[in-house]
N, C-alpha and C positions, 0 to 999 in steps of 0.2 A: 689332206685337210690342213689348212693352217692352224695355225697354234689359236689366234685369236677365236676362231671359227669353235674350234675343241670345247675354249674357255667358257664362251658363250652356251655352247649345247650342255656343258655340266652345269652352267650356274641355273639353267632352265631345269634340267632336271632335280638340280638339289632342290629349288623354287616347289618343284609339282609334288615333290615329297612332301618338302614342307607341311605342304597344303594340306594334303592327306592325314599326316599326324597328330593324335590329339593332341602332346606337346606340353610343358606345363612351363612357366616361368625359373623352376628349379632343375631342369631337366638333366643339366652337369652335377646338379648336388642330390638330385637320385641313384644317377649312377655311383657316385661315391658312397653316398652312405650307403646303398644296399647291397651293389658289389663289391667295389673294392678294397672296403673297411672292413666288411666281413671276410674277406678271404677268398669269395668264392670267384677271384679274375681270375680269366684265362692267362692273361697277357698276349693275347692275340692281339692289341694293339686295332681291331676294328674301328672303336672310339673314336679313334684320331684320325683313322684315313678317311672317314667320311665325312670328319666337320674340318671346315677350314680354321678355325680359330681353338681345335686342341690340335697338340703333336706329344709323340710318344715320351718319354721321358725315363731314359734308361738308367738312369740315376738311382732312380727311386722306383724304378718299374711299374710306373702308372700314367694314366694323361696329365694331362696337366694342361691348364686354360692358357694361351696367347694371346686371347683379344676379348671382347666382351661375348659373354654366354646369351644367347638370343631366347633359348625355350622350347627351340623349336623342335629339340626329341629326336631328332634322329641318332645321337649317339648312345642315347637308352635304349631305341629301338631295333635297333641293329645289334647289341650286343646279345651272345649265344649264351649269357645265364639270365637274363630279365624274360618275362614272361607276356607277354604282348596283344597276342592273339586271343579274341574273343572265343574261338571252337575251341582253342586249346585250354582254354581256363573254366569253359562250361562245359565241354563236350558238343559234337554235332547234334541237332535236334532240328524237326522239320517245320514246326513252327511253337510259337509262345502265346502263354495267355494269363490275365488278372482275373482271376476267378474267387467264387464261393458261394457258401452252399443256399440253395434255392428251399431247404425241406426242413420244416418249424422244429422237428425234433435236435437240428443239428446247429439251429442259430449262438450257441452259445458255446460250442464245441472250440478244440483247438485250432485258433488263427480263423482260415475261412472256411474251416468245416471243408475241405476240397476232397478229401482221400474218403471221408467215411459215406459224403455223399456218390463217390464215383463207384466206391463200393456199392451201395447200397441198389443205385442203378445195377451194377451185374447182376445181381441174386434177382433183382425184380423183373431183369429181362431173359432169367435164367440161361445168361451165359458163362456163368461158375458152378461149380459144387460147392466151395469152399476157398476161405480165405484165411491167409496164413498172417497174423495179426500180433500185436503189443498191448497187455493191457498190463492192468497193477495187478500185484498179487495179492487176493482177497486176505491170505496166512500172514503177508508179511506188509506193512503198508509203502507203496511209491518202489517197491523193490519191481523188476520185470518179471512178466512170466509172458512167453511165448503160448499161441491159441490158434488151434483149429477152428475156426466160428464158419457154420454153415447155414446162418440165414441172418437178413438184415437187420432184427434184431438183437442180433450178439452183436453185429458192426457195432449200432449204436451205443451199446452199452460196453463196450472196449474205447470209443472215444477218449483221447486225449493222449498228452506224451508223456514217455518216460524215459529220460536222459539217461539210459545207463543201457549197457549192452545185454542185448537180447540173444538167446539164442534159437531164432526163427529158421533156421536151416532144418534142426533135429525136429522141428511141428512140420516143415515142410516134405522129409523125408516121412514121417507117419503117417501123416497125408497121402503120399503116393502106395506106401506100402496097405492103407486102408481103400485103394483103388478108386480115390477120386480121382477122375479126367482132366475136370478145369481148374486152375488153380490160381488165386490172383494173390502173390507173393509181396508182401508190405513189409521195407525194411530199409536201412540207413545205407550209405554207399561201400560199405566194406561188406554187408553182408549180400545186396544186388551182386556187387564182384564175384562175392565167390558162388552165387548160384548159375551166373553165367560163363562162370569159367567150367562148370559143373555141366553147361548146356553147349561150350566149342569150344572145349579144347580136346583134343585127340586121347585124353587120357578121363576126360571127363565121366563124372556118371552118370550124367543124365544125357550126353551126346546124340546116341542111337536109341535113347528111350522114348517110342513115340507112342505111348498108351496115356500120356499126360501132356497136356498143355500147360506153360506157367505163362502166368504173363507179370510183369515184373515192374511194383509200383516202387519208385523210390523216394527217397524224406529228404531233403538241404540237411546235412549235418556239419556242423562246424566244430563240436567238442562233446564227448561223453563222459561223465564220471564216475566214481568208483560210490557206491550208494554208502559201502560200510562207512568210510569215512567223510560225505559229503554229508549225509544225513548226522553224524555224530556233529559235524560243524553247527549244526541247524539246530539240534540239541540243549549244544553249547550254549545259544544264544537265546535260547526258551521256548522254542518252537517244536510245539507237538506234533510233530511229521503226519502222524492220524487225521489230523484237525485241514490238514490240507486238502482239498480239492481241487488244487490246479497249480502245474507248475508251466513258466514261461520262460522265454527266453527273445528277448527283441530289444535292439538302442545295444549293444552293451553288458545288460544288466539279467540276473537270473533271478524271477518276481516268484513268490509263493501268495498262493490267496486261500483264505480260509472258504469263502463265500463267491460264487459267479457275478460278475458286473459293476462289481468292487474294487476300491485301490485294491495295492497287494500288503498283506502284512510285515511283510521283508522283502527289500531286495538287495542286491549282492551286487558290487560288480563282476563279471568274468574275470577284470583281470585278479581279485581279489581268490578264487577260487578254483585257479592255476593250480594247486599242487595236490588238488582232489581231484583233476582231471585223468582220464585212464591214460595211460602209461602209451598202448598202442595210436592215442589220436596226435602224438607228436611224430607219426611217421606217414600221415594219412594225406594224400594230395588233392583227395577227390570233396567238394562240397555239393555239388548237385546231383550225384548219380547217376554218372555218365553212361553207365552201362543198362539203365533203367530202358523199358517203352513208356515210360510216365515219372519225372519227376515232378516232386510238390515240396514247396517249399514258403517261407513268411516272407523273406527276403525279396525286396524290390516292387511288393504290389500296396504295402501300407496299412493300417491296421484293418483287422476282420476281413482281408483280401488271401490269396495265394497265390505265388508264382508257380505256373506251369509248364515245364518245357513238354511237349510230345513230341518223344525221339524217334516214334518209328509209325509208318501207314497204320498198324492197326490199335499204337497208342494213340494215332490221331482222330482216327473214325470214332474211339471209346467216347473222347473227350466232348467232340461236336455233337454225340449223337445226345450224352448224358445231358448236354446244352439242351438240345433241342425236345427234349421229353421233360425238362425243366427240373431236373436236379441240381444243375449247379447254372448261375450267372457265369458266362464271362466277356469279358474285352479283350480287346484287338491286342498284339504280341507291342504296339507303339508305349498300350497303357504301362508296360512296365519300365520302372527303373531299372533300366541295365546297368546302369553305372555301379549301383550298389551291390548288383551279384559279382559283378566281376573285382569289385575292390576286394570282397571277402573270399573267391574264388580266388585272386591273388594271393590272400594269405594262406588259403591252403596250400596251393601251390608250392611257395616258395620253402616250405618245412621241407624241400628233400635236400636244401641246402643248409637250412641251422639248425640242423640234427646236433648234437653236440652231446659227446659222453665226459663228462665233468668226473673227475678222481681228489678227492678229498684225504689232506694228510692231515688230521688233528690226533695230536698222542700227547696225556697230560701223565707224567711219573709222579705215582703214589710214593706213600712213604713204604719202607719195606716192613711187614709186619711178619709174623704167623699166626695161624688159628688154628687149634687143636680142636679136632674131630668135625674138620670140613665138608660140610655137606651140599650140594649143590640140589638147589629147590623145582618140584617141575613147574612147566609151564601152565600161567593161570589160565583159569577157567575165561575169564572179560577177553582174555587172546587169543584163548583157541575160537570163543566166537566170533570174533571178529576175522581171525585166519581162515576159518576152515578149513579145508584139505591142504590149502594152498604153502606151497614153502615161502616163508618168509623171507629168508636169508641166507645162501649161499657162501662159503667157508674154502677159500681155497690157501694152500701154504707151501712154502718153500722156505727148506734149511740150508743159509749161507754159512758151509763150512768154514773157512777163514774167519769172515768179521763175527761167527756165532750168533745173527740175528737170525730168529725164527719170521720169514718175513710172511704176515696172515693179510689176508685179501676178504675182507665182508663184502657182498655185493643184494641191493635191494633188490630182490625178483618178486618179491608179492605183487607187486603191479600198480600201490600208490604209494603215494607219499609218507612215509615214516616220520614225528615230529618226536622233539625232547628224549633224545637218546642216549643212553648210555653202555660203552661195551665198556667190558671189565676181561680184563685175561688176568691168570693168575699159576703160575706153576705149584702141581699138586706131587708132594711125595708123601706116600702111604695117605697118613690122614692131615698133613699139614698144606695150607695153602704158603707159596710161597711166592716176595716180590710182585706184586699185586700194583699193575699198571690200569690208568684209566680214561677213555675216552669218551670225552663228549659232543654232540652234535645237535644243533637245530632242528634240520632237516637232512632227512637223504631221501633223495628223490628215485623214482622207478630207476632200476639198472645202475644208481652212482656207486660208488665204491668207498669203501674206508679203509684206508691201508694202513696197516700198522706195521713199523719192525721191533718188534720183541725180544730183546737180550734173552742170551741163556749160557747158563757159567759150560754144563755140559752139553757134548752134541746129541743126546738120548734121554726123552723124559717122556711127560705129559703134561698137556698145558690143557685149562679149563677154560673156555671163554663163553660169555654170556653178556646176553643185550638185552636192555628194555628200557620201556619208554613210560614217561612221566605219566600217561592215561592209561595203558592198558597190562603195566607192569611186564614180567618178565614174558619174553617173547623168543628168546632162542638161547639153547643152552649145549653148548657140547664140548666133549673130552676129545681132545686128537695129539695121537702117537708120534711125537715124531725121532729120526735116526738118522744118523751119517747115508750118505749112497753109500748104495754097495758098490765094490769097486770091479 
């Protein structure tokens, strides 16, 4: 084959590429900002070999443009950390639909009423016993409580969302262990996950369990929060969490409404409410619940609609049949905007890349005092409720013989955000505090760290350290022993 002949059959193919990809006018300055400014290039150099106008640039270990950038995507698209692929970003599913709810009780419900109507079809065509559900908890208001609801009744009256993690596995196993058969499991894409890892994996419980059917509805989730301190946010700001009847989430922004068919009395934006997010949804790739027979979601159908993927034969049959006996409207899989599931499915995605554990060194030297008959105070009551069982703060240390620093490790594990902090360490002999060091912080977020290194004249003592924070006061307090290694 001559060389000209070669030239021609690649510039036909780059052409038919082209053509194919959606492509954006920035498509060199996507790949920069998202790869390779973040970190995550391979330096596999693919970039370059397939556009003619980058080449590799060893210099600086990245592309680098030679001629004018066209738009045309291929060297986004081709690169092995960008994320591209529509199955891959939604999961497989056998077809799609805009739907909502067709049944007067459910007009007003959350988004298009899609899930409590599809339920509501099972029970009436008695093909469940029961359904494994989120409502609010009557005790506690807008907090979760997981629900066994065995008639369409309860469906209805469990209506609407509640942003914070549920724990529907433990209703789902009492379920089974009370010997209901059919089971239609409603739940965000972490907890679908784990019921279906429960249903194939070899080590699964429910594998060889076949005295139960589940069938497994799943919700779009993009972000959960932590209630103690999202609702204290809400608080804050004069909002009687009681008074609420409906929380949303669509555009961006998190609406509260005291009253149905109403503006909302507040709204938020998400990005504003970052750091009351739980702590697990920054490791989460899945937005549609890929591992569902039935995902439901707001996204892509527009308001009082729902996006539906049916991912499996008998999520499909649910879906038309519920159509066709008039529980729910829907439209063709064209009516939805895909564009917008798959931007926000991108950004799940791409979090197994900007994970990031941030380590925090702030240490401010007090003056050195003493205090006779040092006593260290317990932890308040506004902390332990707000903690409950859960460990707040984790304490780990290491004694550097030589430079004599006690060097202490705080680590956030309660699982949100901690604001207005303050640790205090302080060497304790008998009943005197002594050289009394102190650090302050903003924020420490789930899992960051605060490292402190702590001078100490001798290598054998006990140091005091304690933390708390400008709202809920004293929140961790402990004595720890420390000694030379033994040798």
């Amino acid at each position: 084959m001559t060389e000209e002949k070669e030239k021609q059959e690649y510039d036909y193919s780059f052409d038919y590429i082209s053509r194919k990809l959606e492509g954006k006018k920035d498509s060199y300055g996507m790949l920069m900002k998202e790869i390779v400014r973040t970190g995550i290039c391979t330096q596999c150099g693919t970039c370059a070999a397939v556009c003619s106008v980058l080449e590799w640039d060893h210099a600086t270990s990245q592309p680098k443009l030679i001629g004018k950038c066209t738009g045309c995507g291929i060297c986004y698209n081709q690169c092995p950390r960008t994320i591209t692929d529509p199955i891959e970003l939604m999961g497989e599913f056998k077809t799609g639909y805009s739907a909502r709810t067709n049944i007067p009780e459910v007009i007003d419900g959350q988004d298009g009423g899609t899930v409590v109507s599809i339920l509501s079809y099972l029970f009436d065509e008695h093909l469940i016993d029961a359904a494994i559900v989120t409502m609010k908890n009557p005790k506690k208001p807008w907090y979760p409580m997981a629900k066994i609801a065995t008639s369409k009744e309860e469906i209805i009256k469990s209506a609407g969302s509640v942003y914070a993690h549920s724990q529907t596995v433990e209703a789902l196993m009492e379920a089974i262990r009370k010997d209901f058969r059919s089971i239609a499991f409603v739940g965000t894409p972490c907890n679908i996950n784990a019921v279906d890892k429960m249903m194939s994996s070899p080590a699964g419980m429910l594998k060889y369990f076949m005295r139960a059917h589940i069938l497994k509805i799943g919700l779009f989730c993009m972000d959960s929060f932590s209630p103690e301190t999202l609702y204290a946010r809400f608080e804050k700001d004069g909002i009687d969490i009681s008074k609420i009847t409906k929380m949303d989430i669509n555009k961006g922004k998190f609406h509260l409404y005291e009253t149905l068919n109403s503006d909302p009395v507040k709204s938020y934006t998400i990005a504003s409410l970052h750091r009351y997010k739980s702590s697990s949804c920054n490791f989460c790739t899945d937005l549609t619940a890929e591992k569902a027979d039935i995902s439901i979601g707001s996204v892509g159908s527009g308001p009082g609609k729902n996006t539906v993927f049916a991912r499996t034969g008998l999520g499909t049959e649910i879906v038309e049949d519920a159509a066709k006996k008039g529980y729910i409207n829907v439209d063709p899989f064209e009516s939805i905007n895909l564009n917008a599931v798959l931007f926000l499915a991108k950004l799940k995605k791409v979090t197994q890349y900007n994970i990031q554990k941030r380590k925090v060194f702030i240490l401010k030297e007090g003056e050195e005092t003493t205090k006779k008959g040092f006593e260290s105070g317990p932890i308040t009551d506004k902390a332990k409720s707000l903690i409950g069982t859960r460990k707040t703060l984790s304490l780990g240390k290491d004694l550097n013989e030589k430079t004599h620093i006690l060097n202490l490790t705080l680590t956030n594990t309660v699982g949100f955000t901690l604001e207005n902090i303050t640790a205090r360490i302080a060497l304790v002999e008998d009943v005197f505090e002594k050289n009394p060091w102190v650090a302050t912080l903003k924020e420490l977020f789930p899992f960051e760290e605060l490292e402190i290194g702590y001078p100490v004249e001798n290598l054998e003592g006990t140091v005091l350290v304690e933390v708390s924070t400008e709202e809920y006061g004293k929140i961790f307090s402990r004595s720890i022993k420390f000694a030379p290694a033994e040798k």
